[in-house]
C-alpha positions as CSV (number, residue, x, y, z in Angstrom):
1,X,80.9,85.5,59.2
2,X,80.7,85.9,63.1
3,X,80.1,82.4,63.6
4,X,83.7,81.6,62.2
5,X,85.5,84.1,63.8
6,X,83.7,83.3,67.3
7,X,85.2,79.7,66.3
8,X,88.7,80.7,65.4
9,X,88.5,82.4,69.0
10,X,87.7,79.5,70.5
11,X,90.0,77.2,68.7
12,X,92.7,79.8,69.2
13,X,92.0,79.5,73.3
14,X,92.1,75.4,72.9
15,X,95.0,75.1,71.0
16,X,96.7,77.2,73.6
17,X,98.5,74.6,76.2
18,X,98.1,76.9,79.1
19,X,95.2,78.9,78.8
20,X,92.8,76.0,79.3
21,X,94.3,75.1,82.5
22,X,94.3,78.7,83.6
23,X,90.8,79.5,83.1
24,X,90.1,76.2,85.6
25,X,92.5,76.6,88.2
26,X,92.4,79.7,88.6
27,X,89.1,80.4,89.9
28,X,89.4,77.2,92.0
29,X,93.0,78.4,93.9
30,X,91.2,81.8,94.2
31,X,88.0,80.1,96.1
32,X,89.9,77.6,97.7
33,X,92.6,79.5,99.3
34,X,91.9,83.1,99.5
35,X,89.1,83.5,102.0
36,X,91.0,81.6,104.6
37,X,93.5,84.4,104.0
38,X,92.0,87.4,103.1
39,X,90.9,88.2,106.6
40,X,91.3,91.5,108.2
41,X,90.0,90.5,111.8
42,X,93.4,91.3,114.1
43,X,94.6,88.1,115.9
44,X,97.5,86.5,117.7
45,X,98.7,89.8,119.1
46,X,101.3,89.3,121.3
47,X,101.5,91.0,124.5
48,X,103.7,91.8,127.3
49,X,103.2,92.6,131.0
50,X,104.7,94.5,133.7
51,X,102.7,93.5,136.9
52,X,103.6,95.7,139.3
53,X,100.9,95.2,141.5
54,X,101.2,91.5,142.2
55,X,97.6,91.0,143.9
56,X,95.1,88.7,143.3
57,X,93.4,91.2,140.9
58,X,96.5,92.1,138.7
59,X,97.0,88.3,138.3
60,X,93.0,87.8,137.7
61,X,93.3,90.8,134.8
62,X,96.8,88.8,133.4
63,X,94.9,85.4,133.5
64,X,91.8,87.0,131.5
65,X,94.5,88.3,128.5
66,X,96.1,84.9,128.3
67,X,92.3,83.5,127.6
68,X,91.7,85.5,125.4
69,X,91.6,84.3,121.4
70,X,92.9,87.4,120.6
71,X,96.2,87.0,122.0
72,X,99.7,85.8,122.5
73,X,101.1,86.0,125.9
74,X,104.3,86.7,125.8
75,X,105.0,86.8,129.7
76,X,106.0,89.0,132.2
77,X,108.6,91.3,132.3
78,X,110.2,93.1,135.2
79,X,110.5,96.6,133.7
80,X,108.9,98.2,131.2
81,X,111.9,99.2,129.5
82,X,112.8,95.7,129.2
83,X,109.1,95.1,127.8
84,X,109.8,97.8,125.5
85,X,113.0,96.3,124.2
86,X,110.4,93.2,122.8
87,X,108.7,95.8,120.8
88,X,112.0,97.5,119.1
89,X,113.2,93.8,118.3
90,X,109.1,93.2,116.9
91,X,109.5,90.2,119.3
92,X,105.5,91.9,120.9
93,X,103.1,94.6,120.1
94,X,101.4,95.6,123.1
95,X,102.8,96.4,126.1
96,X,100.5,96.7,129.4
97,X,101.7,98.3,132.2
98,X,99.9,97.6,135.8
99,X,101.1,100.2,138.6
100,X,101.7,99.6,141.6
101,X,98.7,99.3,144.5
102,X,96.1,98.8,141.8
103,X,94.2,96.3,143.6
104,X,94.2,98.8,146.2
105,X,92.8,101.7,144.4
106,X,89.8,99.5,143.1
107,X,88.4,99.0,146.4
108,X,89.2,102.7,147.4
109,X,86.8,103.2,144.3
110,X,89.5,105.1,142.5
111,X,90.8,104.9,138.8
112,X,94.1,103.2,138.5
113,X,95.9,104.6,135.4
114,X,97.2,101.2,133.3
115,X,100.0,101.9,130.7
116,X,99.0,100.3,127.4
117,X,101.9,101.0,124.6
118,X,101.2,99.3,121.3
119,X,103.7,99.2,118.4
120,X,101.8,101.5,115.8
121,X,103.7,101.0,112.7
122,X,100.9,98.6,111.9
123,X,98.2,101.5,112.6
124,X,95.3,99.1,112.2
125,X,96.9,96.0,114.1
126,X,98.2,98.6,116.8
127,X,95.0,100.1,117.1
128,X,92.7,97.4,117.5
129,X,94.9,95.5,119.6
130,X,94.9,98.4,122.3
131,X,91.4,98.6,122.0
132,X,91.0,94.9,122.2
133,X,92.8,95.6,125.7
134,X,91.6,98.7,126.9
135,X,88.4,96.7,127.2
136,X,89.6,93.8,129.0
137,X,91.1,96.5,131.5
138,X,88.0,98.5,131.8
139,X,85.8,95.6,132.9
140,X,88.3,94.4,135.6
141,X,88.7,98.3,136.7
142,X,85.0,98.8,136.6
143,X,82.4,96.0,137.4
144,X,79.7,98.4,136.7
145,X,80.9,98.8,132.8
146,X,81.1,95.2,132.9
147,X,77.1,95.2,134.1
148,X,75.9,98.0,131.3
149,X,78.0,96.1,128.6
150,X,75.4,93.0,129.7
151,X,72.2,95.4,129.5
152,X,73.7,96.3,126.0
153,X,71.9,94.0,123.0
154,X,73.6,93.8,120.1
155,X,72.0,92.1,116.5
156,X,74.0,91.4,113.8
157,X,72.2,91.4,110.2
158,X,72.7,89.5,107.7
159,X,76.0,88.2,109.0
160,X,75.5,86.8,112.8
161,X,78.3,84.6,113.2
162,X,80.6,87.7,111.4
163,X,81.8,85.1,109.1
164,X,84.7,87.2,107.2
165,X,84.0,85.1,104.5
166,X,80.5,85.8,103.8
167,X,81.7,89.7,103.4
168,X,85.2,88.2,101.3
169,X,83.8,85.6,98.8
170,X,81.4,88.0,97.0
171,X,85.0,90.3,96.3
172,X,86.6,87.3,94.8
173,X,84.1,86.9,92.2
174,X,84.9,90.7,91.4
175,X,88.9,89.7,91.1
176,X,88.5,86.8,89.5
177,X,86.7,88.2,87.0
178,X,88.6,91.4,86.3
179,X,91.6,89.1,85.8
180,X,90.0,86.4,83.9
181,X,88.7,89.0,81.5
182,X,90.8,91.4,81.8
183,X,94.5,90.4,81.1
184,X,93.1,87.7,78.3
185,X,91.6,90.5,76.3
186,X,94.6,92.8,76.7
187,X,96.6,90.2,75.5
188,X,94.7,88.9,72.6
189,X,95.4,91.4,69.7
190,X,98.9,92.7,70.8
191,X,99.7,88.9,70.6
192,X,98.0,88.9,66.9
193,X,100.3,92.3,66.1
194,X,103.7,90.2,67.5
195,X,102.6,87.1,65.5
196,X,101.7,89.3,62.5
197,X,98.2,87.0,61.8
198,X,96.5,90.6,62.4
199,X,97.3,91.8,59.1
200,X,95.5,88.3,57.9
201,X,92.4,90.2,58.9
202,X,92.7,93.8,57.9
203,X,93.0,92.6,54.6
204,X,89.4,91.0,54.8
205,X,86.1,92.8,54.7
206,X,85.2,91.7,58.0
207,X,83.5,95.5,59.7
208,X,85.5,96.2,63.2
209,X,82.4,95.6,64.9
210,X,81.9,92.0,63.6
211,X,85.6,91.7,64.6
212,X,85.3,93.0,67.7
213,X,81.9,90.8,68.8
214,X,84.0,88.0,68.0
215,X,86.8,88.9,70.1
216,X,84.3,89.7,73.0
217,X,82.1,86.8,73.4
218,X,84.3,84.1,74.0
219,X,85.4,85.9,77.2
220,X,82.0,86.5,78.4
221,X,81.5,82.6,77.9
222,X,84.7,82.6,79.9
223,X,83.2,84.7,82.4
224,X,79.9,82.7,82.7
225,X,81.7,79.5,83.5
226,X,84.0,80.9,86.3
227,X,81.2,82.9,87.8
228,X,79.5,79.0,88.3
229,X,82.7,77.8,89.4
230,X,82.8,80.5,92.1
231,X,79.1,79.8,92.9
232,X,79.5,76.1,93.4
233,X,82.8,75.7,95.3
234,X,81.5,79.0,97.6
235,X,78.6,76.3,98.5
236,X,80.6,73.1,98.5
237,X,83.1,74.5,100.6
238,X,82.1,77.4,102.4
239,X,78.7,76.8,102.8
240,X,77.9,79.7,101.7
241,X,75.2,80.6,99.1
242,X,73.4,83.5,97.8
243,X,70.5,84.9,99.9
244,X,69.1,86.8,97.1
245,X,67.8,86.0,93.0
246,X,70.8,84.4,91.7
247,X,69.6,85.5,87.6
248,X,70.7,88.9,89.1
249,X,74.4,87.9,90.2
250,X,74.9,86.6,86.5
251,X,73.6,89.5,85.2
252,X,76.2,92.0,87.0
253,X,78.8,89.4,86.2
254,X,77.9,89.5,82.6
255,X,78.0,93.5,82.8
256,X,81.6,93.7,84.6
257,X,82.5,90.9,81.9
258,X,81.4,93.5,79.3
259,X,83.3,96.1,80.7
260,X,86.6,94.2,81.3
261,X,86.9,92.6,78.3
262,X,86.2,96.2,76.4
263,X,88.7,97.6,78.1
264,X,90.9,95.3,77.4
265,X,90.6,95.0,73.9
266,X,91.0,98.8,74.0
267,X,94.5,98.8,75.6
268,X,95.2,96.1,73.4
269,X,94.1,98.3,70.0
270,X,96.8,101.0,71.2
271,X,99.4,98.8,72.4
272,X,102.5,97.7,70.1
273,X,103.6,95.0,72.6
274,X,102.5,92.5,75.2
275,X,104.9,94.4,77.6
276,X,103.5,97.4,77.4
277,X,99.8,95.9,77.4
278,X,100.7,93.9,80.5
279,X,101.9,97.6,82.1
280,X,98.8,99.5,81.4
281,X,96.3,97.2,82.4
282,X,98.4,96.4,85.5
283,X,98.3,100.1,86.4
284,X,94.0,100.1,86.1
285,X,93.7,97.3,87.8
286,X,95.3,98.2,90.7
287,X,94.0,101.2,90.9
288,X,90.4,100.4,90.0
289,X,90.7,97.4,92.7
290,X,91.7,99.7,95.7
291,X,89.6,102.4,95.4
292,X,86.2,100.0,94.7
293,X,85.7,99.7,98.2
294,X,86.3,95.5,98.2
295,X,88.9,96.6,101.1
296,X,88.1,99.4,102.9
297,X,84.6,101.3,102.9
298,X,84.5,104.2,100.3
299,X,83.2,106.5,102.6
300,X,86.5,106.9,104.8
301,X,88.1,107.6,101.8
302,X,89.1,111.4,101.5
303,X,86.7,113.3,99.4
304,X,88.3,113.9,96.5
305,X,89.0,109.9,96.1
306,X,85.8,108.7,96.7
307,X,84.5,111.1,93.5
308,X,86.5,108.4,91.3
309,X,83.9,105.5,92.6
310,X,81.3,107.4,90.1
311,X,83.0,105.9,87.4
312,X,84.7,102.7,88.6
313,X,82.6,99.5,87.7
314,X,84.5,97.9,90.1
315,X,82.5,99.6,92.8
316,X,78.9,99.4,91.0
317,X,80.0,95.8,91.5
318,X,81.0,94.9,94.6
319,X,78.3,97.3,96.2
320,X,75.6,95.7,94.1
321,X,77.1,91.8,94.7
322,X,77.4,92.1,98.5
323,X,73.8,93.8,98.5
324,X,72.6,90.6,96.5
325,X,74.4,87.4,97.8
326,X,74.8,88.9,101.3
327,X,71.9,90.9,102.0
328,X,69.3,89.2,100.1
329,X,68.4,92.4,97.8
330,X,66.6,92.7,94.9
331,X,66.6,94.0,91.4
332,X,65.2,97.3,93.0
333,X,68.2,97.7,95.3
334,X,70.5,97.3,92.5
335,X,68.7,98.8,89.7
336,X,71.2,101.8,89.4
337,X,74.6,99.5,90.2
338,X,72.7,97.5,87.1
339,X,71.9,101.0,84.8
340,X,75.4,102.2,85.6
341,X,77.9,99.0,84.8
342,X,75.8,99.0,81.4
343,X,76.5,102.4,80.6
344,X,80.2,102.0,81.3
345,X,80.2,98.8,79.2
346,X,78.3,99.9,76.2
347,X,80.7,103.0,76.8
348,X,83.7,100.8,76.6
349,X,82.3,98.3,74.1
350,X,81.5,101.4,71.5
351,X,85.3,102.9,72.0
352,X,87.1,99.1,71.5
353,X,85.4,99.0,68.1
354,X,86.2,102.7,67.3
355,X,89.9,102.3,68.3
356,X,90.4,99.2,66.5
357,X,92.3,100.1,62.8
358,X,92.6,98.0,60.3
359,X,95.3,99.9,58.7
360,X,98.6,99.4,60.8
């Protein structure tokens, strides 16, 4: 009996002209586009300066921003309120100021005070960019910063070249498979309801369990094939492999698959319409994906938010699929991400068979 309801799945998915194409393009834009734009390193800000010093050092610290990768130089201007007037219009986003007789306060051994205004309503860009800055000003203002930053050694583990995509690619596994197995599932028997072949069903003795096994397994076939296709192109592409036992990364996609597709197929049990499916799962997912910690770390979330990653498999997840394919770990590192994304998937698995009626 689950044999030929697995096989109506899968001949329901077939016979479908656009979810075949989906399930193959869709990992492949995500990998092939994404971590070229999913980057949160701040570049190309664009600075203005107000030299008025107009020594050979003000000119030497102008000349070291406009080599610097990090920036746009947007060119002198004679005041800073006309410099400011480029920030109102967002035509800049730093503004450095250089006062007057700087040159000459360096070799009186004094500190200079240099104006740096940056255009916060990006907090992170404006931020960073000052920072980025400040620096540059701190090594021209003091040579002897500039000679402890050379005594200073830093080692970067597991990421040396601080390769955003290294950290990114892992994440879009997580994304692709909460989509790929999330928003099928959801719609699968609210579209059944709307097309009215559910009742087809309820009228059989198939148990919900049998019915729901069949609904789940052609998704976690789903999820096997894009979590390959995400492997392969993050190697053919990128590079980019996985430093640690790559059984364990299929295992933890398998889990999340479990999960997602559960869930799914429990919005979809108390869902009259695609619309309102859509709606629900839309309103999870978002707010499963931004408090996971695939953006931002979890810990400089407030308290009270980062209680919520307890139960969020998306977390369990992308903590336990950085650990592997970044940092080389074990099944020991991940044992409890592993213990945990069960539990919430058996969890989830037990309540999409319980919530599924055959009486409508």
């Amino acid at each position: 009996m689950l044999k030929y309801l697995i096989q109506k799945e899968f001949l329901q998915i077939r016979r479908n002209s656009f979810l075949p194409r989906l399930i193959i393009l869709f990992p492949i834009m995500m990998m092939c586009v994404m971590p070229w734009v999913m980057n949160q390193e701040v570049k190309n800000i664009r600075v203005d300066v107000v030299d008025n010093d107009r020594s050979t050092l003000s000119r030497q610290l102008v000349h070291s921003i406009e080599a610097s990768n990090y920036f746009i130089f947007n060119g002198q201007k004679p005041t800073y309120e006309a410099a400011l007037k480029d920030i109102e219009k967002m035509d800049a986003d730093v503004v450095m100021v250089i006062p007057q007789h700087f040159s000459r306060d360096i070799v009186r051994k004094r500190n200079p005070q240099v104006l740096i205004a940056a255009n916060a309503v990006n907090g992170t860009k404006g931020s960073i960019g000052a920072t980025y800055l400040s620096q540059i000003v701190t090594i021209k203002v003091s040579p002897s910063a500039e000679r402890m930053q050379s005594k200073v050694s830093s080692l970067f583990l597991y990421n040396k070249h601080l390769n955003y995509k290294v950290f990114m690619i892992p994440a879009l596994f997580a994304i692709v498979m909460m989509l790929m197995c999330g928003f099928l599932p959801t719609l699968n028997i609210v579209g059944e309801k709307e097309a009215g072949t559910i009742e087809q069903i309820n009228v059989t003795p198939v148990p919900k369990w049998a019915f729901i096994l069949a609904k789940l397994i052609p998704y976690w076939t789903i999820a096997l094939f894009v979590i390959v296709v995400c492997l392969v192109l993050s190697w053919l592409i990128y590079d980019i492999t996985c430093q640690g036992p790559l059984w364990i990364v299929f295992v933890l996609s398998m889990l999340l698959a479990l999960f997602w597709s559960s869930f799914g197929l429990v919005i979809s049990n108390y869902s009259d319409t695609m619309q309102q499916a859509i709606f629900v799962m839309w309103f999870f997912v978002v707010c499963m994906l931004l408090l996971s910690g695939l953006f931002t770390p979890t810990r400089s979330m407030p308290h009270a938010a980062y209680l919520t990653t307890y139960i969020n498999p998306m977390h369990y997840f992308v903590d336990a699929i950085r650990t592997v394919f970044v940092r080389g770990g074990g099944l020991n590192n991940v044992a409890h991400q592993i213990v945990a994304l069960l539990a919430i998937g058996m969890i989830m698995g037990a309540w999409a068979v319980r919530s599924y009626k055959k009486r409508l």
